[in-house]
C-alpha positions as CSV (number, residue, x, y, z in Angstrom):
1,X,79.6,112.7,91.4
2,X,78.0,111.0,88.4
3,X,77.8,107.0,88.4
4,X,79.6,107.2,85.2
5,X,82.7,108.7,87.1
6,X,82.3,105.5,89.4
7,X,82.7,103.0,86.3
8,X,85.2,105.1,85.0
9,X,87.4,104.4,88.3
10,X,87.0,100.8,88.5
11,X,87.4,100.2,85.1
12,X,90.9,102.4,86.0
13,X,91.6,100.5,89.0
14,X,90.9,97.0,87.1
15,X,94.0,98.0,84.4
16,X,96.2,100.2,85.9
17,X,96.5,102.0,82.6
18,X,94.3,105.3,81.4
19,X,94.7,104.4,77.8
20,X,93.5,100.7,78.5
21,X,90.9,101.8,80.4
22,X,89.8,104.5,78.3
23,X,89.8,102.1,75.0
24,X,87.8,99.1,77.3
25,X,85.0,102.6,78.0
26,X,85.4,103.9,74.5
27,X,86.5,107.4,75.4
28,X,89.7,109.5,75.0
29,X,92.1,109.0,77.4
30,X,92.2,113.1,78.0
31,X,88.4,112.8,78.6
32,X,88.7,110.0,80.7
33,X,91.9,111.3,82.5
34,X,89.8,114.7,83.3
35,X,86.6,112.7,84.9
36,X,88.7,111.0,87.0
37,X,90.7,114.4,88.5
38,X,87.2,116.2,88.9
39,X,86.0,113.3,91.0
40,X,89.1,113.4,93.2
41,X,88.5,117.2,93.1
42,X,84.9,116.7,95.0
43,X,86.2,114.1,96.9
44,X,88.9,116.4,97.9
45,X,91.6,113.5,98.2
46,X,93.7,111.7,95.2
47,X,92.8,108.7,94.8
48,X,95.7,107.0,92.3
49,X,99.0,107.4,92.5
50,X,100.5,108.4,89.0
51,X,104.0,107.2,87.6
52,X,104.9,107.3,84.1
53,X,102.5,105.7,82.5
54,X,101.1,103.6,85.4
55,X,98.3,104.2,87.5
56,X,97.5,102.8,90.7
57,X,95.7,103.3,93.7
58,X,96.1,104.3,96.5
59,X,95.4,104.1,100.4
60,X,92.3,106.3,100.0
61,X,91.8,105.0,96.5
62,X,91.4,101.0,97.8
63,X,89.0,102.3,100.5
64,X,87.1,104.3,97.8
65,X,86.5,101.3,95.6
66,X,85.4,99.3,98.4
67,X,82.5,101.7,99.0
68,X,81.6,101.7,94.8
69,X,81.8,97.8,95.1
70,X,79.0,98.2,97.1
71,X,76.6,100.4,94.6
């Protein structure tokens, strides 16, 4: 897990959108799209619940960002 990954979530879980997120970080959305899987990958849970074009956490996801509020 890089810190990186950990902005790259809140910044997701602040707009609800990849594409708004990934223009606030300055990346792709397919780049930023692909951090996130591989850190729900390690994590070994999803963290977002994906429809259409919406993003948004979930259970596991809320109780994730609580912990990066933290760092």
């Amino acid at each position: 897990m890089e810190l990186a990954q950990l902005k790259y979530f809140k910044t997701i879980a602040k707009t609800g959108k990849i594409t708004a997120a990934a223009q606030e970080l300055f990346l792709t959305p397919p780049a930023l799209s692909t951090s996130i899987v591989r850190l729900e990958k390690e994590l070994g849970v999803p963290l977002f619940d994906r429809t259409g074009n919406r993003i948004r956490l979930n259970p596991q996801g809320e109780l994730f960002l609580k912990h990066v509020d933290e760092v």
